[in-house]
FINU-645830 format. One record per residue (C-alpha): residue number from 1; y, z, x. Coordinates in steps of 0.2 Angstrom, whole numbers, padded with zeros to 4 digits. Layout:
REM residues N
NUM  Y  Z  X
...
REM end
This chain:
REM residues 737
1  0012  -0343  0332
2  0013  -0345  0313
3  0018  -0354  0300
4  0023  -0347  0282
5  0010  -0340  0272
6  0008  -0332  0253
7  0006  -0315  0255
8  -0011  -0314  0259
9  -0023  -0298  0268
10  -0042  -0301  0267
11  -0057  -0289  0263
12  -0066  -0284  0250
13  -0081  -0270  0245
14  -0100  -0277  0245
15  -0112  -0274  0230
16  -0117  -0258  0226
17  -0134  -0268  0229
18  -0135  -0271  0247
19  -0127  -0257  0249
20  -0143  -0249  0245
21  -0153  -0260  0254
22  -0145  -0255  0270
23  -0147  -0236  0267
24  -0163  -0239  0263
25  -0168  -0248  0280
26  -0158  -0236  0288
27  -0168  -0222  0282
28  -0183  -0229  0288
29  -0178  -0232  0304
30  -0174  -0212  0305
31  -0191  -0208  0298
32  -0200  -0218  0312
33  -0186  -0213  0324
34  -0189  -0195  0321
35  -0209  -0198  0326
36  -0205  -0205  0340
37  -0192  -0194  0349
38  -0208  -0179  0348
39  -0215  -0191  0358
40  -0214  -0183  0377
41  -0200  -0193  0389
42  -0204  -0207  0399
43  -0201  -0208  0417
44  -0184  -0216  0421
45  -0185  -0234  0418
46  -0184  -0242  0436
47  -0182  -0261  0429
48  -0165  -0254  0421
49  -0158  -0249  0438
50  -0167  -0265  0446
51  -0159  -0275  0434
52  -0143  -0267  0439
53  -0143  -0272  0458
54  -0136  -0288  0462
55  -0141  -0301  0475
56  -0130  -0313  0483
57  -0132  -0328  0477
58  -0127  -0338  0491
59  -0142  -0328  0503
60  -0128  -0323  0513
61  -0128  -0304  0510
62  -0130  -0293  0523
63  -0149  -0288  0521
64  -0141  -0269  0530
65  -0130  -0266  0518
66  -0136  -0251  0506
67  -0143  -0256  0489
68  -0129  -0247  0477
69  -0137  -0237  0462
70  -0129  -0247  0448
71  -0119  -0265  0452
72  -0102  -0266  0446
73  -0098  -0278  0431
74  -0088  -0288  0446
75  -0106  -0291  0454
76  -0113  -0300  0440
77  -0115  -0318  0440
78  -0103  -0327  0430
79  -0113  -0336  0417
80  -0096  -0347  0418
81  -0094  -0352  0435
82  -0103  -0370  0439
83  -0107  -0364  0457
84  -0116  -0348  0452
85  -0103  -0336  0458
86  -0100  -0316  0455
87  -0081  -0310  0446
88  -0078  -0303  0464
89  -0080  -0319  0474
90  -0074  -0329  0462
91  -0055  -0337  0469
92  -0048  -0331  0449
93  -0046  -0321  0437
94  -0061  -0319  0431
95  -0073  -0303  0421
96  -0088  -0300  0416
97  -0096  -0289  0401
98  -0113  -0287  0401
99  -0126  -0280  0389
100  -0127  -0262  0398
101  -0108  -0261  0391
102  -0110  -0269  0375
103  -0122  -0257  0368
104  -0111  -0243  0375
105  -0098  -0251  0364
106  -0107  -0252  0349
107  -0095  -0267  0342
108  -0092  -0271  0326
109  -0080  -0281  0330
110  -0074  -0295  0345
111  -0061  -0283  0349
112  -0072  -0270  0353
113  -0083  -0280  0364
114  -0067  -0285  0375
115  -0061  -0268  0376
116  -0053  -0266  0394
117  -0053  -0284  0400
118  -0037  -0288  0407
119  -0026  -0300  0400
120  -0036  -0301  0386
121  -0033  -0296  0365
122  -0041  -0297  0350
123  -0030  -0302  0336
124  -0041  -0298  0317
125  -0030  -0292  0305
126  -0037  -0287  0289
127  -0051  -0300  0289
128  -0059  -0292  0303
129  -0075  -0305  0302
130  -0063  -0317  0309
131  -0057  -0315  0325
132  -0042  -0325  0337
133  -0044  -0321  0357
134  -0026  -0321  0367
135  -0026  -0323  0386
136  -0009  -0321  0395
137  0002  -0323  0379
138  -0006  -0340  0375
139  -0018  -0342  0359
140  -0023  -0352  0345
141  -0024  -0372  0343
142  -0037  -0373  0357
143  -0027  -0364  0370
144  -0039  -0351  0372
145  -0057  -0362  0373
146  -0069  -0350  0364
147  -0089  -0354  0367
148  -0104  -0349  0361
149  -0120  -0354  0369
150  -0111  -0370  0375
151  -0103  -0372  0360
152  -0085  -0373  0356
153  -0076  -0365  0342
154  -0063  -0374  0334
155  -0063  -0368  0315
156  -0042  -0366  0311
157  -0036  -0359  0294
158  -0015  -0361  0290
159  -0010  -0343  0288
160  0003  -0332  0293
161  -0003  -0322  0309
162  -0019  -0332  0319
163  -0024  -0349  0316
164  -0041  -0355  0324
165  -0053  -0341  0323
166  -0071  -0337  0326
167  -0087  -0329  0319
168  -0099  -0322  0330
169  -0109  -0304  0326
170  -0108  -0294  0343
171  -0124  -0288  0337
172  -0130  -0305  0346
173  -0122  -0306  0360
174  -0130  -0302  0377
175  -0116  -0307  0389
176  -0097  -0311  0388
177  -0088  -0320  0403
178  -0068  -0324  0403
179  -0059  -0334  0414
180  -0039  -0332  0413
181  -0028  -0348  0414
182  -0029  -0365  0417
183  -0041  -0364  0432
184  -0054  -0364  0419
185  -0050  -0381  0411
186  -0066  -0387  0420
187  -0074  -0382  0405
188  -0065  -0392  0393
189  -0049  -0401  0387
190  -0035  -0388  0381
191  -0040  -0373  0389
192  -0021  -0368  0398
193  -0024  -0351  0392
194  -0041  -0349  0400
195  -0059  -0348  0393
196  -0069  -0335  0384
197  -0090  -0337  0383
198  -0103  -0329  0373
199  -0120  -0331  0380
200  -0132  -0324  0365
201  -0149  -0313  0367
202  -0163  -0320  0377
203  -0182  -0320  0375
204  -0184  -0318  0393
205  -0172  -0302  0391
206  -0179  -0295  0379
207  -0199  -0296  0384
208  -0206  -0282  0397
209  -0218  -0290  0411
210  -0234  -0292  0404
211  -0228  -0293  0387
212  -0232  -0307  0375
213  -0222  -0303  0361
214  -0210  -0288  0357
215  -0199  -0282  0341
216  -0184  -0269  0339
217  -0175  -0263  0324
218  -0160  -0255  0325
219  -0150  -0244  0311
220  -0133  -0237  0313
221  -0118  -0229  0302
222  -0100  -0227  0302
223  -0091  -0216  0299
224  -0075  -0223  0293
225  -0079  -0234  0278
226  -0096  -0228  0276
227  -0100  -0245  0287
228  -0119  -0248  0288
229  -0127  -0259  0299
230  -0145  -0266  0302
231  -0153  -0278  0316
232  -0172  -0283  0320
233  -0174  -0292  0334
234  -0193  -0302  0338
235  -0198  -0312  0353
236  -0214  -0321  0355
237  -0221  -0328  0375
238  -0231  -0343  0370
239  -0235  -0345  0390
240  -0226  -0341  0405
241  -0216  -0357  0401
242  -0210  -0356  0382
243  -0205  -0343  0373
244  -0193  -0339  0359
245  -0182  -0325  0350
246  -0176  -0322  0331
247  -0163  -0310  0328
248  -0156  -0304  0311
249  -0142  -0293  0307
250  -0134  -0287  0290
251  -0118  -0277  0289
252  -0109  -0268  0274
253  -0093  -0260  0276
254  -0081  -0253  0263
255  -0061  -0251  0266
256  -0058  -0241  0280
257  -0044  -0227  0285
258  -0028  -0230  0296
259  -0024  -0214  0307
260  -0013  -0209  0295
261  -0028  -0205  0282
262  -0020  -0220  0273
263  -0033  -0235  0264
264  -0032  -0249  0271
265  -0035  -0260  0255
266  -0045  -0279  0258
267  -0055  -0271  0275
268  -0073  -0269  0270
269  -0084  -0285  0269
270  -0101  -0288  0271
271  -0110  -0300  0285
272  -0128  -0308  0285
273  -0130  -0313  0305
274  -0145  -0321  0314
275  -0151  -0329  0330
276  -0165  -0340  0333
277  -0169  -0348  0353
278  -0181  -0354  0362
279  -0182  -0359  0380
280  -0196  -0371  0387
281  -0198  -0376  0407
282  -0206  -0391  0407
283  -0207  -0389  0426
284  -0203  -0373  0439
285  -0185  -0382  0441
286  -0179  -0388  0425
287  -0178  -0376  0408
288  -0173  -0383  0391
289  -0163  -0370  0379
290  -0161  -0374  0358
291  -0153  -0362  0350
292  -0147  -0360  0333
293  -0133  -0344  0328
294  -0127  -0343  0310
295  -0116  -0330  0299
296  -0114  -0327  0280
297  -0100  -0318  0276
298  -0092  -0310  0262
299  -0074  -0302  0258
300  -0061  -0302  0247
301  -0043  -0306  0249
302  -0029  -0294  0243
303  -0009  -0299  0238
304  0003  -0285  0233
305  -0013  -0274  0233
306  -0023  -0284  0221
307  -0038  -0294  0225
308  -0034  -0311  0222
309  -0046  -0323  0230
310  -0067  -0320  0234
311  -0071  -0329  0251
312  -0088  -0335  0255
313  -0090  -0341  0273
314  -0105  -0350  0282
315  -0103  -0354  0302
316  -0118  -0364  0308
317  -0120  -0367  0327
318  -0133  -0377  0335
319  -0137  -0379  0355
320  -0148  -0389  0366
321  -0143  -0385  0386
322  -0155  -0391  0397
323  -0153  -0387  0415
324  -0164  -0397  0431
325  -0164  -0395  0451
326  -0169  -0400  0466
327  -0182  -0387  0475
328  -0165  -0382  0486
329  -0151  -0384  0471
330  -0145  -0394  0486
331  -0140  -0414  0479
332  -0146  -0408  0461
333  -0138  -0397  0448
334  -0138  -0405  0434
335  -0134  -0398  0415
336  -0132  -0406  0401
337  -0125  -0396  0385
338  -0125  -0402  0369
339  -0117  -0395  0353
340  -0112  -0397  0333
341  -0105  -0380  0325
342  -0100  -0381  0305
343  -0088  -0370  0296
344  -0087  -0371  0279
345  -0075  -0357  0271
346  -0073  -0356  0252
347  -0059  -0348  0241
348  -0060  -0345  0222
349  -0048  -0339  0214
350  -0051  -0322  0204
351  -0036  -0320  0193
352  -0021  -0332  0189
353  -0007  -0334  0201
354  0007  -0340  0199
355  0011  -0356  0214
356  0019  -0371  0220
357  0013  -0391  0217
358  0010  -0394  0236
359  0019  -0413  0232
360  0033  -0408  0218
361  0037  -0390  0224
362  0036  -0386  0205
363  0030  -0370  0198
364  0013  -0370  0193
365  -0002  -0357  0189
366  -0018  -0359  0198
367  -0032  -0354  0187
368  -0044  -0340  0186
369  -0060  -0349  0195
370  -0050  -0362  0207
371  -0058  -0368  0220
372  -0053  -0371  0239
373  -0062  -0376  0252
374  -0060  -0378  0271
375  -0074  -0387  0282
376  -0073  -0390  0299
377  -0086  -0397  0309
378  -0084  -0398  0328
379  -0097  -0407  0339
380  -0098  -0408  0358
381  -0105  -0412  0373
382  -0104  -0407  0391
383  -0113  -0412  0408
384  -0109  -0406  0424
385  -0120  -0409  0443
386  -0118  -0399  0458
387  -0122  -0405  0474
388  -0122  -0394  0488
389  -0120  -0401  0507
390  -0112  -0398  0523
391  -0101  -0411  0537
392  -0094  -0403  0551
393  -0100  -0386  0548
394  -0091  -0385  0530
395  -0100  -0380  0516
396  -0099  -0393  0501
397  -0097  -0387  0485
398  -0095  -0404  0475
399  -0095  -0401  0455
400  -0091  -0416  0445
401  -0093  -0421  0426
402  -0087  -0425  0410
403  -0085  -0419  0392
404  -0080  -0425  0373
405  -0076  -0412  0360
406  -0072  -0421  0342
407  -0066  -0412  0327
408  -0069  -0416  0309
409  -0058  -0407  0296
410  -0060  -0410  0276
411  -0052  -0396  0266
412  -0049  -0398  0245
413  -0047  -0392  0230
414  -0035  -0387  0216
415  -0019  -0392  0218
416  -0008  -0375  0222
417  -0023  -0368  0231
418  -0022  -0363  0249
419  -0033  -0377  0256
420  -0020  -0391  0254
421  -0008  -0383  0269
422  -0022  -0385  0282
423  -0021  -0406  0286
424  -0038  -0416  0284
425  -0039  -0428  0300
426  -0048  -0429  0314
427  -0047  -0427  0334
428  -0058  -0432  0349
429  -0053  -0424  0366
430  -0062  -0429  0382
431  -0061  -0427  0401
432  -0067  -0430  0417
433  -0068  -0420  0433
434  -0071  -0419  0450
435  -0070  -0400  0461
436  -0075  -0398  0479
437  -0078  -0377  0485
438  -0077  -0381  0502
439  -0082  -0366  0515
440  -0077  -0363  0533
441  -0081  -0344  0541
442  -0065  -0336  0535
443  -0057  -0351  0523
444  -0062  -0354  0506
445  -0053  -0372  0499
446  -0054  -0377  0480
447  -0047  -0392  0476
448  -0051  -0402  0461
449  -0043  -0414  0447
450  -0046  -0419  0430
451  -0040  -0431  0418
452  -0039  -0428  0398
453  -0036  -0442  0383
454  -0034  -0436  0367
455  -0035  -0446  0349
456  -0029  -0438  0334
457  -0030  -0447  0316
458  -0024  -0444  0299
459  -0022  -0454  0283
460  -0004  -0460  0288
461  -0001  -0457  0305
462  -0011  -0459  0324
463  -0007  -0452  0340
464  -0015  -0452  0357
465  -0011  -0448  0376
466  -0019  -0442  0391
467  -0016  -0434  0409
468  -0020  -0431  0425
469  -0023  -0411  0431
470  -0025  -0406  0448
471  -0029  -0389  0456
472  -0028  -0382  0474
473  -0034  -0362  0479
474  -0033  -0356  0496
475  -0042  -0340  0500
476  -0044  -0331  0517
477  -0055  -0317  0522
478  -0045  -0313  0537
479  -0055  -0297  0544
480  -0070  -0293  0553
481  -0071  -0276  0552
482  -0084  -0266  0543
483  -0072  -0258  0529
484  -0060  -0273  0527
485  -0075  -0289  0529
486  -0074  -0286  0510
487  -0055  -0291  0507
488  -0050  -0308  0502
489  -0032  -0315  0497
490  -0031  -0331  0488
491  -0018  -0339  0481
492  -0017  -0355  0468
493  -0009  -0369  0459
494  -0017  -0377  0445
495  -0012  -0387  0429
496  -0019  -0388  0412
497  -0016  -0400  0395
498  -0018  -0398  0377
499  -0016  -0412  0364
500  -0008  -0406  0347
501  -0021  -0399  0335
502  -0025  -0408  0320
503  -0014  -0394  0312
504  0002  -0395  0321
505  0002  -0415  0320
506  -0001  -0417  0301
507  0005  -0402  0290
508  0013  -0406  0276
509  0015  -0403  0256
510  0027  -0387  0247
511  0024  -0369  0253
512  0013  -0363  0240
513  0019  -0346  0234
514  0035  -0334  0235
515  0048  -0347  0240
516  0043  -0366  0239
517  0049  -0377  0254
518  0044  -0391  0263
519  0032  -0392  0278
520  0036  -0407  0291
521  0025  -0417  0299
522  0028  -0420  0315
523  0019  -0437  0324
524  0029  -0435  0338
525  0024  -0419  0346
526  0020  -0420  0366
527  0006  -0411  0373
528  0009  -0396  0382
529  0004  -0395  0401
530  0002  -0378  0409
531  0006  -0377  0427
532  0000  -0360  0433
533  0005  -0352  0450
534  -0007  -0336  0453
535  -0008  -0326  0470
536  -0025  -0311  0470
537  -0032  -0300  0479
538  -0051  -0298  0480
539  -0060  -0283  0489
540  -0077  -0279  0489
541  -0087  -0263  0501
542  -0100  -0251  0498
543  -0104  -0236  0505
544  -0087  -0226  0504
545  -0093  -0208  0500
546  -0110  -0210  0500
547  -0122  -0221  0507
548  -0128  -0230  0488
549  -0109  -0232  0480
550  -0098  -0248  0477
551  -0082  -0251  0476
552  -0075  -0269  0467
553  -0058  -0271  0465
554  -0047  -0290  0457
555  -0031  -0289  0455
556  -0016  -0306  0451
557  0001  -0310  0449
558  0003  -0325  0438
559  0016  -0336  0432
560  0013  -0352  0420
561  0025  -0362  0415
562  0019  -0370  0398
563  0031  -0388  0396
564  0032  -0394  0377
565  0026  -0378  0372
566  0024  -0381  0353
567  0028  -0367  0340
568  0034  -0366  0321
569  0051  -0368  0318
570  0063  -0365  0304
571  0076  -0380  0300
572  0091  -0379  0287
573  0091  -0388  0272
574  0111  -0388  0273
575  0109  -0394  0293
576  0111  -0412  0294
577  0104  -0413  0310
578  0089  -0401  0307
579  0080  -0416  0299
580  0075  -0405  0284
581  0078  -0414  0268
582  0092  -0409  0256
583  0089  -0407  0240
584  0088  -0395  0224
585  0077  -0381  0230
586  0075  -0384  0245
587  0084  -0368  0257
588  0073  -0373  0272
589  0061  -0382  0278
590  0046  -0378  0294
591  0038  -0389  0306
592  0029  -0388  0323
593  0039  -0394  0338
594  0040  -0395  0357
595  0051  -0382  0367
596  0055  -0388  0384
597  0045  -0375  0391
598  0036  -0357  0388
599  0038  -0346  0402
600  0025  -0333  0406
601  0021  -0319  0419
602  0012  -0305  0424
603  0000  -0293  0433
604  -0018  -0292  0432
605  -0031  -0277  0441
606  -0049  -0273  0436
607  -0057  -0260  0448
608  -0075  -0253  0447
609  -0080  -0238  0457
610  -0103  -0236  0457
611  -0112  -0223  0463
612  -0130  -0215  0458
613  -0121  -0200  0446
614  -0110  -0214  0436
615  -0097  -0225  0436
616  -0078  -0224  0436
617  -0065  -0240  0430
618  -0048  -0245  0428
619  -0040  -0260  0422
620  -0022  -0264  0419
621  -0012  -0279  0413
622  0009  -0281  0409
623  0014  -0298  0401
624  0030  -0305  0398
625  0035  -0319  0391
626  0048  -0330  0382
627  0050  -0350  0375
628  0067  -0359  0381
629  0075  -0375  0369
630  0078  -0390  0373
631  0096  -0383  0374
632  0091  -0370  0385
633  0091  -0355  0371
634  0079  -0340  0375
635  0067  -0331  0364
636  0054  -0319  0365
637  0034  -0326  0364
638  0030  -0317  0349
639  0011  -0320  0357
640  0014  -0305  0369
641  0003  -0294  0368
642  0002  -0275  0371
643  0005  -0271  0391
644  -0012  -0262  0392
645  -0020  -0247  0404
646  -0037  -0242  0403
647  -0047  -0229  0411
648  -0066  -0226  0409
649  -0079  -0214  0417
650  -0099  -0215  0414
651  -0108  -0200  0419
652  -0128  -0203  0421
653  -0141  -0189  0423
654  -0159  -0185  0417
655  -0165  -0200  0429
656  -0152  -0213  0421
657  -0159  -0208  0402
658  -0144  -0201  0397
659  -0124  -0208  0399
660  -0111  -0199  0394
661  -0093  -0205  0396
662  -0076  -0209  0388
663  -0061  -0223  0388
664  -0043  -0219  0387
665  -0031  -0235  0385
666  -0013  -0235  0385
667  -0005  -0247  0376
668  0016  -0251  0379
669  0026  -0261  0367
670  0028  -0278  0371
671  0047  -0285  0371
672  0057  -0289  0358
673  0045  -0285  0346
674  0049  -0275  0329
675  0032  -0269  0322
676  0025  -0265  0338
677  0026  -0247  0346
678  0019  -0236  0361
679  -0001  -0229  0357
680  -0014  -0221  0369
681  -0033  -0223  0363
682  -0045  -0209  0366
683  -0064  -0215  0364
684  -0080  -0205  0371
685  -0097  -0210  0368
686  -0116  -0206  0373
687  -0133  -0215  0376
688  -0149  -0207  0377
689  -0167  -0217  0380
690  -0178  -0203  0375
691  -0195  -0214  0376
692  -0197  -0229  0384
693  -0198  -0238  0365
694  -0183  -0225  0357
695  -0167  -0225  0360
696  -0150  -0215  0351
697  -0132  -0220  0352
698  -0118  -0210  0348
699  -0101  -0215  0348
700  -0080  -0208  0344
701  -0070  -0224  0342
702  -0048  -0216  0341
703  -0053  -0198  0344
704  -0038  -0192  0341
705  -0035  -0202  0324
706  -0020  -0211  0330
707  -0011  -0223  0320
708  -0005  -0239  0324
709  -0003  -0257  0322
710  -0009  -0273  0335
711  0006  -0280  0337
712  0001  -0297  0338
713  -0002  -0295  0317
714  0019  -0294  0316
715  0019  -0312  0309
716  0009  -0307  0295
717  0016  -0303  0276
718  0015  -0285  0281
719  0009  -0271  0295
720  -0010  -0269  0297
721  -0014  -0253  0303
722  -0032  -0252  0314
723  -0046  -0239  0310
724  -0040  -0221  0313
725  -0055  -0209  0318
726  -0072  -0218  0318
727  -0089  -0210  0321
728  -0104  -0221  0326
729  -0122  -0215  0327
730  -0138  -0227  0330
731  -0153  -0228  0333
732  -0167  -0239  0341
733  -0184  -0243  0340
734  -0196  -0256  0351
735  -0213  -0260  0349
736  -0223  -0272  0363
737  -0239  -0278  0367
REM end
């Protein structure tokens, strides 16, 4: 997962400056707020519970069946899936958090927003602005596909710990959907691990009926480094065909506390976030999205517990998506995505330090004000058509498209700085697919294939392949009776590819601080193919108790088989066989390879019970997994993650206005890792509409002030302990005409 690093943890403390600038818009948000909530309360908010119920997409719902108060997260249309399907129909492995859930976690973080999606971990570190997703044990390099707005995510960074992370402020974010494993690699070249979408705010989500334009402002503090946050949000409806929404978000956090009381130096940072989309339907079937997310952020980066290095980071994202059909979405279902996102991350250097000539291995001292840049530009494009049809009394579900993803890395600057261990070069992956859903009473058949080609170029070598993937699902709904029409079994087979990462290919140059060695290119490296077996349950029925709840309930076994998996390895300088180099100096040597395979399994369950007075959830997920050698030599995945169980409960009253609820999660140490140990999180947290136009969140995050580590950091220089005892409280206001 990692390769050798030079003892770095990030953070840093913002200016006393916008520090005050944050108070002070926060202040003025509780001055207005305190106006408001005088104000008598409005009547329960019907559009929040009508925007909760969920119809079937397919016109196929029982029209009898009772209307549930609240629908379950698996209800939700998967902004994913390319023939408009809920989690719960869907033949995989798949979730759905929406924006009722979001604001109930008041996220600061990536990792917050995912809380309780099976399979799924967050992996920040100290830089907690960067974030690295891990499905099933598989991350970084592209394994995971991470998308905002149609767009991919591909900015990658050579460090100990995670290597391709992402900025996205969840302040932004309306809607996440996962898919888990290689099923998903209809949405792009690479994904074996599976696929994770953002889906930002909307205009059209945001406006009331009859509204023609609307603004919010949001303030909200933290407990645990004095963390301040502020969001405005405007959107503006032209005509019933064009509108558009701006969004702004600024945060300021100084260091925070681990469980233990303990600072946890190089955590604070500041963020300047914003949003700006807007959606046109040139006619009633076609709609045209252009969106535009971008981040500034700010930290500092510590070694041995000084600050040695100021970062400054800009992640520009712009999106067209444009989406036409038929009047019957019956031959016609065509989208067409388009994407370019830029990463530019700068280093300069704050004090001497003393390094290593990346060419010479030699000592040397990078100065006070050295500069080190990394820019990676990633542009994409994706278009898909769904024809929808029938022969012989079988539905037709026929998606077929294609898709190019090309990445553009330059990095530079002094020679000792960190930039020269992340490879210039370039890659272009593309693909082609073709899936047929194909419906019978009781059988449900997925079969599809794709092919992938890869190119990947650097200033003295070139590589290239390409593949074939198929897949197969079987799914069955074998009873007819009132309680068990709902249960489904499925079972599937499926492949995925990844080409080797710019990265992985090309490294090269000294190790730059502590102990100098060599890093290897490595030209030859295979693609990995991931060849997934997964067998699931699906069950779905309302009315158990009483006549208005829901009960939702996935659950999987899994078992992927990763050939070539390609990780870090150390070879011997004094190993004639290792391919390392002998010379003065020189004790080892690191370079990416292939392993004849990475075996991984496990057990998946997400279960949602919905009812007028609240909700209930449980979610749970064991992983294990190890990597066997050519000469058939074992070793733990270090990519494991925690085994994970998490409860939750949601209590409404006061006609919905208020929710009150918790989360506990049990966390189990994965195999064969040092760092890592047993932990059970307590959260709890409130939400109260007093007005139609005001609205206060409160929030506990580690109740019980807890201290532990994410095991996934146990590559890093040294353990990072998360936030002990965090207190959130916010406040809303929105204004419309």
């Amino acid at each position: 997962m990692g390769l050798a690093n030079w003892g770095r943890l990030a953070g840093g403390n913002a200016g006393p400056a916008h520090r005050s600038m944050a108070k002070g818009m926060a202040a003025l948000l509780a001055g207005a707020a305190a106006i408001t909530v005088l104000a008598p309360p409005a009547k329960a908010q019907q559009a929040v519970q009508t925007d909760q119920q969920q119809t079937d997409p397919s016109d196929k719902a029982d029209e009898a069946k009772p209307i549930v108060a609240g629908a379950t997260l698996l209800d939700k249309i998967l902004i994913l899936s390319r023939t408009g399907e809920t989690a719960i129909e869907s033949l995989a492995s798949a979730s759905h958090v929406d924006k009722e859930q979001l604001e109930r976690r008041m996220a600061t973080t990536p990792n917050e927003m995912l809380l309780g999606v099976p399979g799924v971990t967050v992996q920040a570190d100290a830089r907690r602005v960067s974030s690295s997703i891990n499905i099933r044990g598989l991350q970084d390099f592209g394994r995971v596909a991470v998308i905002v707005d149609g767009a991919r995510q591909d900015f990658q960074r050579s460090d100990h710990g995670t290597q391709s992370t992402f900025y996205v402020d969840p302040e932004l974010i309306k809607s996440v959907d996962v898919i888990r494993g290689p099923v998903a690699n209809t949405y792009g070249s690479g994904a074996i691990g599976g696929v994770v979408l953002f889906d930002t705010k909307d205009a059209d989500d945001f406006l009331r009926d009859g509204e023609t334009w609307a603004a919010s402002a949001t303030g909200r503090y933290e407990s645990n480094g004095k963390g301040w946050t502020t969001s405005a949000t405007g959107a503006y409806r032209f005509n019933e065909n064009w509108d558009a929404l701006g969004n702004i978000v600024y945060r300021d956090y100084s260091d925070y506390k681990d469980g233990g009381g303990d600072t946890v130096e190089g955590t604070g940072f500041d963020v300047l976030s914003g949003l700006l989309k807007t959606t046109i339907r040139p006619t009633d079937n076609s709609e045209l999205q252009l969106g535009w997310v971008g981040s500034s952020d700010g930290w500092n980066e510590i070694s041995g517990g000084t600050t040695v290095n100021d970062v400054d980071l800009k992640a520009n994202t712009f999106t067209a998506r444009y989406n036409i059909t038929d009047e019957d979405k019956s031959w016609l279902d065509l989208h067409i995505n388009a994407s370019y996102n830029k990463t530019n991350l700068d280093l300069t250097s704050l004090i001497p330090q003393n390094r290593f000539d990346p060419v010479t291995g030699l000592p040397v001292v990078l100065p006070a004000g050295s500069a080190s840049t990394f820019d990676v530009g990633t542009s994409g494009i994706d278009i898909w058509n769904t024809s929808r049809f029938e022969t012989g009394g079988i539905a037709h579900e026929l998606t077929y498209g294609s898709d190019w993803v090309g990445d553009d890395v330059e990095t530079g600057g002094t020679a000792g700085g960190d930039s020269f261990y992340t490879p210039s070069g370039k890659r272009d992956v593309s693909g082609a697919y073709v899936q047929d859903k194909l419906t019978w009473d009781w059988l449900e058949v997925v079969t599809g294939l794709r092919y992938d080609s890869y190119s990947l170029k650097g200033s003295s070598s070139e590589t290239s392949g390409d593949r074939l993937s198929p897949r197969i699902t079987i799914g069955v709904s074998p009873f007819e009776s009132a309680r068990l029409s709902g249960l489904q079994f499925y079972g599937t087979y499926t492949e995925g590819y990844r080409s080797p990462s710019i990265t992985e290919t090309l490294i090269s140059d000294n190790h730059p601080a502590g102990v100098s060695f060599p890093f290897l290119p490595n030209p030859n490296l295979k693609p990995e193919t991931g060849k997934t077996v997964e067998f699931g349950v699906n069950y779905s029925t309302n009315g158990i108790i009483q006549v208005d709840d829901a009960l939702r309930l996935k659950a999987a076994y899994f078992n992927n088989n990763v050939d070539n998996y390609i990780d870090g390895v150390t070879l011997s300088a004094y190993d004639p066989t290792s391919g390392c180099p002998f010379g003065p100096g020189i004790p080892i040597c690191f370079q990416y390879q292939n392993f004849a395979k990475a075996k991984i399994r496990g057990f998946e369950m997400e279960g949602v019970y919905d009812a007028q007075w609240g909700y209930a959830g449980l979610s749970a997920s064991i992983i294990d997994g190890h990597t066997i050698s050519y000469d058939g030599e074992r070793a733990d995945l270090v990519t494991v993650p925690s085994s994970q169980v998490t409860a939750q409960l949601g209590l409404r009253s006061i006609e919905d206005r208020l929710i009150v609820g918790g989360e506990v999660q049990y966390n189990g140490k994965p195999k064969g890792n040092a760092v890592a140990k047993d932990y059970t999180l307590v959260n709890a947290f409130a939400s109260y509409q007093a007005t139609d136009n005001f609205k206060v969140d409160f929030r506990a995050d580690n109740l019980f002030d807890v201290k532990y580590a994410n095991p996934l950091n146990a590559s890093t220089t040294s353990v990072v302990y998360e936030p002990g005892i965090t207190l959130k409280l916010a406040a809303t206001m929105r204004f419309g005409g």
